[in-house]
N, C-alpha and C positions, 0 to 999 in steps of 0.2 A: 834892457828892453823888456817889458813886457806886454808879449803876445801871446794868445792862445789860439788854432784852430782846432776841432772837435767835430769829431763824427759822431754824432747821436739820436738817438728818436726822443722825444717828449715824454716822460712816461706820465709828467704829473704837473696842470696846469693850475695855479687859482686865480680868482676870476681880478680882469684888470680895475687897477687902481687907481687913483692920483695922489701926487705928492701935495705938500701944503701947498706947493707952488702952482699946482692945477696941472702938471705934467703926468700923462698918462704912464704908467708903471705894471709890471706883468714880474708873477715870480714862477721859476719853473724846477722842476726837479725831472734832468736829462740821466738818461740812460745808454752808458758808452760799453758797446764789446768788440774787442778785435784780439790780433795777435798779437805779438811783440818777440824780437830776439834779443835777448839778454845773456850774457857771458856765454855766450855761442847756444844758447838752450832758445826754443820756442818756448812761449808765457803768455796762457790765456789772460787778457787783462777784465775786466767786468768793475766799473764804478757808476756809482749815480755820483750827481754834479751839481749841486744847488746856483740856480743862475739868477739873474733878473734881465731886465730891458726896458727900457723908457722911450718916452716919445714914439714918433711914428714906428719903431721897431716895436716897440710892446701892441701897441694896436695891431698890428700884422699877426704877430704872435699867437695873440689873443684868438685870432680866428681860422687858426689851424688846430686840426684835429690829435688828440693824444695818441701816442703811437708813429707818432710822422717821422719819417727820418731830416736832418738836417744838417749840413756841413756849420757849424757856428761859427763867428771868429768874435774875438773881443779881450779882454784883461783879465787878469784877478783881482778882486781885493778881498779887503777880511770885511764880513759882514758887521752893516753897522752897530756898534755896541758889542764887537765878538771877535774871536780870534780864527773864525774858520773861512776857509776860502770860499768864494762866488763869486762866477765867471760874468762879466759884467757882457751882455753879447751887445754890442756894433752895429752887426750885420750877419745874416745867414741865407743860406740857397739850400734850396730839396736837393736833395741825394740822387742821382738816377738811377740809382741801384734800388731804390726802395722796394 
């Protein structure tokens, strides 16, 4: 299975796209901090997470403000022509913690 959800803000949006196919497309660079317990130790974690979103997901995206928190949920893959990951988002909701 691959699934990912993701606690994160927006830190970095560019502006929306379209595919050759005329599907709207949004690429984002999120900003994840929490804790974590690892071999009985607390572990601050802090990564950015290069994402995209297409179709009406990227349109929505598109018109939230950088900084926003958001619960993400969606896949990995490796970018295309690349071997790094990027969290394909599905779907996401605001945070009520923001």
């Amino acid at each position: 299975m691959n699934q990912l959800v993701l606690s994160a803000r927006i830190a970095e949006a560019k502006a929306l796209r379209y595919t050759p196919a005329g599907l709207p497309a949004i690429d984002l660079l999120l900003d994840h901090e929490s804790e974590a317990l690892e071999a009985g130790q607390q572990r601050q974690v802090k990564v950015e997470v290069k994402a995209v979103a297409f179709g009406a997901t990227a349109e929505t995206l598109a018109r939230q403000a950088v900084g926003t928190a958001f619960r993400f949920t969606g896949f990995i893959a490796a970018a295309r022509g690349g071997k790094h990951p990027v969290l394909h988002i599905q779907s996401f909701q605001q945070e009520s913690n923001s």
